[in-house]
N, C-alpha and C positions, 0 to 999 in steps of 0.2 A: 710794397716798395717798388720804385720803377726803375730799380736797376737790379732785380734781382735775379729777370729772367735772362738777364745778357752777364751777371755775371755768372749764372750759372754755367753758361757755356762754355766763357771764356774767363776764368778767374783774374788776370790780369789786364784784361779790357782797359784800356788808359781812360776814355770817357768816363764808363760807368764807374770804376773806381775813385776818382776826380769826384765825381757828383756827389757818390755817396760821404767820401773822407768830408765833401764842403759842406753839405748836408746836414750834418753831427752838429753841426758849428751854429744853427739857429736854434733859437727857442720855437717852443710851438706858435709861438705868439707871430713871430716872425714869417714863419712860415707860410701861418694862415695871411698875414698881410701881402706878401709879395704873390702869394695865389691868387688872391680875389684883386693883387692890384696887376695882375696881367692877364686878368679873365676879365676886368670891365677894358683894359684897354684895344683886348682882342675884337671885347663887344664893340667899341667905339668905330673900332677899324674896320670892320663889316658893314656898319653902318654906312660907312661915309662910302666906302665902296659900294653899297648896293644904292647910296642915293646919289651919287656919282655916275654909276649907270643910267639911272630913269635921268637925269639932267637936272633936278632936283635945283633949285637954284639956292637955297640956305646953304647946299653942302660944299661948295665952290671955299666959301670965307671959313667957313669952318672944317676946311682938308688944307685949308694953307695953316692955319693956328694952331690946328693940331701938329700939323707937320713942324713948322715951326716952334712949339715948346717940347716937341720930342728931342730936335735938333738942339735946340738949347741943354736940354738937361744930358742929352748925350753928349754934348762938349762941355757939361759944368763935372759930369762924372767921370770923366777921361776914356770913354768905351771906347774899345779898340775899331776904329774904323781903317778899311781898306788903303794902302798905302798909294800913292800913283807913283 
């Protein structure tokens, strides 16, 4: 469990308690979906970073696309973004 060594510490840890109470609340199925679905998007983002470095020119159109359907789906899902 990944919150087990921080709640051992501190039993009332606001984070790790948060995570684990949310946590309960998926099926395994679930679980395993939103893992593998932010370990390819991490992949992806590595990518375009490291082809973004060498100047790579495919990664140019495809760091805006990407960027842009993150940005879309983070304003279709209401994620809390930074207030000005």
């Amino acid at each position: 469990m990944v919150t087990q060594h921080e709640l051992s510490e501190d039993p009332h840890d606001f984070i790790a308690s948060h995570l684990l109470r949310m946590s309960e609340r998926f099926s395994a199925d679930s679980q395993f979906f939103a893992a593998m679905y932010l370990l390819v998007h991490g992949v992806v983002k590595v990518l375009l970073v490291w082809a973004l470095l060498r100047a790579k020119l495919w990664a140019y159109p495809a760091a805006i696309v990407f960027t842009a359907l993150a940005s879309t789906r983070c304003i279709d899902t209401s994620c809390p973004l930074p207030s000005r």
